[in-house]
N, C-alpha and C positions, 0 to 999 in steps of 0.2 A: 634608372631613368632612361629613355628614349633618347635618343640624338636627333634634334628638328635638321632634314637636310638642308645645308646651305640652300638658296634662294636661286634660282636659273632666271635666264631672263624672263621668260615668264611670269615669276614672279617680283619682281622689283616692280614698287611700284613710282610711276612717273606719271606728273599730273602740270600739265603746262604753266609756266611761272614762279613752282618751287623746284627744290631741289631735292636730286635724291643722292641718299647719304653712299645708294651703289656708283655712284658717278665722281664721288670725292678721290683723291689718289693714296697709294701707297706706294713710297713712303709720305706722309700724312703734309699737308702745305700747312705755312703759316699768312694770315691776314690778318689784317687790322678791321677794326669794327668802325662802322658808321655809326653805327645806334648807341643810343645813352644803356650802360650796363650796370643793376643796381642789385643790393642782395642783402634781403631780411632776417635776422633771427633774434629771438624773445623780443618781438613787436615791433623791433628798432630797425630803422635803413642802417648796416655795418660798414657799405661799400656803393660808391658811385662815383660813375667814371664814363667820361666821353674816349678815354682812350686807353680801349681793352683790344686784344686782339681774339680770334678763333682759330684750333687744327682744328681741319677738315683729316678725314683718316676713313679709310673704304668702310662701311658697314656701321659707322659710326654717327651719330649726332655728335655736334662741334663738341668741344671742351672749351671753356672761355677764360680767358686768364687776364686779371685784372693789374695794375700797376699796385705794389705792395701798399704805398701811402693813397691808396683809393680806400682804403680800410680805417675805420676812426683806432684811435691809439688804446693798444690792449685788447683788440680783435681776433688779433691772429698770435699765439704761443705755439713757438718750436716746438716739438716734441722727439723723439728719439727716433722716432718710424722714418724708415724711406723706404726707395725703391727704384729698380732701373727700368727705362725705356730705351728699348734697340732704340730707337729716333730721338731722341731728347737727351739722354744722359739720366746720370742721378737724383733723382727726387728725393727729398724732405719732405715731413707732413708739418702739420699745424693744428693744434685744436682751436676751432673758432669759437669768442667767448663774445656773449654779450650783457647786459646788466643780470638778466635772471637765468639765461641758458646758457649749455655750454655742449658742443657737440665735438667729438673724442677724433681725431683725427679725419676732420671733414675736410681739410685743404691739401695743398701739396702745391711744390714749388721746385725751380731750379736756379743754383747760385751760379752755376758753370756749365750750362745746356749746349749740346752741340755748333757750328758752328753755324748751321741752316736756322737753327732754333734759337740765337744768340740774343736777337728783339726780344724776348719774356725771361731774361734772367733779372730775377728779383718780380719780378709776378706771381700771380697764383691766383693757381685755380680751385675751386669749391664743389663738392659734390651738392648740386641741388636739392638732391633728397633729404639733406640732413637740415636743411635750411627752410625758415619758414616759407622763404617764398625768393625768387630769381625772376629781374625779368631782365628782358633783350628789348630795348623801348619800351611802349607800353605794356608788352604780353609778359604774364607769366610761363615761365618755361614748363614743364611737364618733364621730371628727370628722366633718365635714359635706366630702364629695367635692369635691374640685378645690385648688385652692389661694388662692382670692380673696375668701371669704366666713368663714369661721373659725367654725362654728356648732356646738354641741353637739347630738350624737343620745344620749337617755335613752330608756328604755323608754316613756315615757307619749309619746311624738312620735311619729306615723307621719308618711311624706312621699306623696309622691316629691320628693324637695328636690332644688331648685337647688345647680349646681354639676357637676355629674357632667358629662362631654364631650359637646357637645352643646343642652346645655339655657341656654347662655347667650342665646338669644334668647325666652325666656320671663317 
């Protein structure tokens, strides 16, 4: 497979009033969310919460990480998988269940997240794509391409994001 060149200025695209995901920093910030944050699967709201945070992270759409009791009870099952983030620390995953689905390690979490990153411990976050549906206020999100990265696309994000085939050496 091809390697898509990283993106020069050029091409980043910036469009007055959104944001572009080339202007977010690394190492990645943490913020708190204004917007009501909510997330569907097998038909059912699993999760809603006025007070979810987003990283921002260079080439990225945010990640959004929700307060663990924003989740109805027997949503979220530990499961054995983790994984480290130079920036975050050690991740856990979660398979999220709902009355008729069940999606195999769609979350992930930190108990003891670095000390920049300390706001989101007992959080978590959800890959969108495994989910019926995500939104950020009223919009449904649009996941972030590929399968490794778990980022929401809202209207105010333009990219070109990481992730799509290709772009993993960027």
């Amino acid at each position: 497979m091809r390697a898509i060149p990283r993106p020069g200025p050029g091409d980043v695209l910036r469009v007055p009033g959104k944001e572009s995901v080339w202007d977010y920093p690394r190492p990645p910030r943490l913020e708190p969310v204004a917007r009501r944050v909510r997330i569907v699967l097998g038909g059912a709201t699993i999760a809603d919460t006025d007070g979810a945070y987003r990283v921002l992270e260079t080439s990225h759409p945010p990640n959004y990480y929700l307060p663990a009791d924003a989740f109805i009870a027997g949503a979220l099952v530990r499961t054995r998988g983790g994984s480290y983030c130079e920036w975050k620390g050690e991740a856990h995953y979660f398979d999220v269940v709902s009355a008729d689905r069940t999606a195999p390690d769609a979350a992930w979490g930190y108990d003891h997240p670095t000390p920049e990153f300390a706001a989101i411990a007992g959080y978590v976050a959800v890959y969108a794509g495994a989910m019926d549906a995500c939104f950020v206020g009223e919009e449904q999100v649009t996941p972030q391409p590929g399968g490794f990265y778990g980022g929401w696309i809202t209207d105010d994000v333009t990219g070109p994001f990481k992730g799509s085939p290709g772009t993993g050496g960027w």
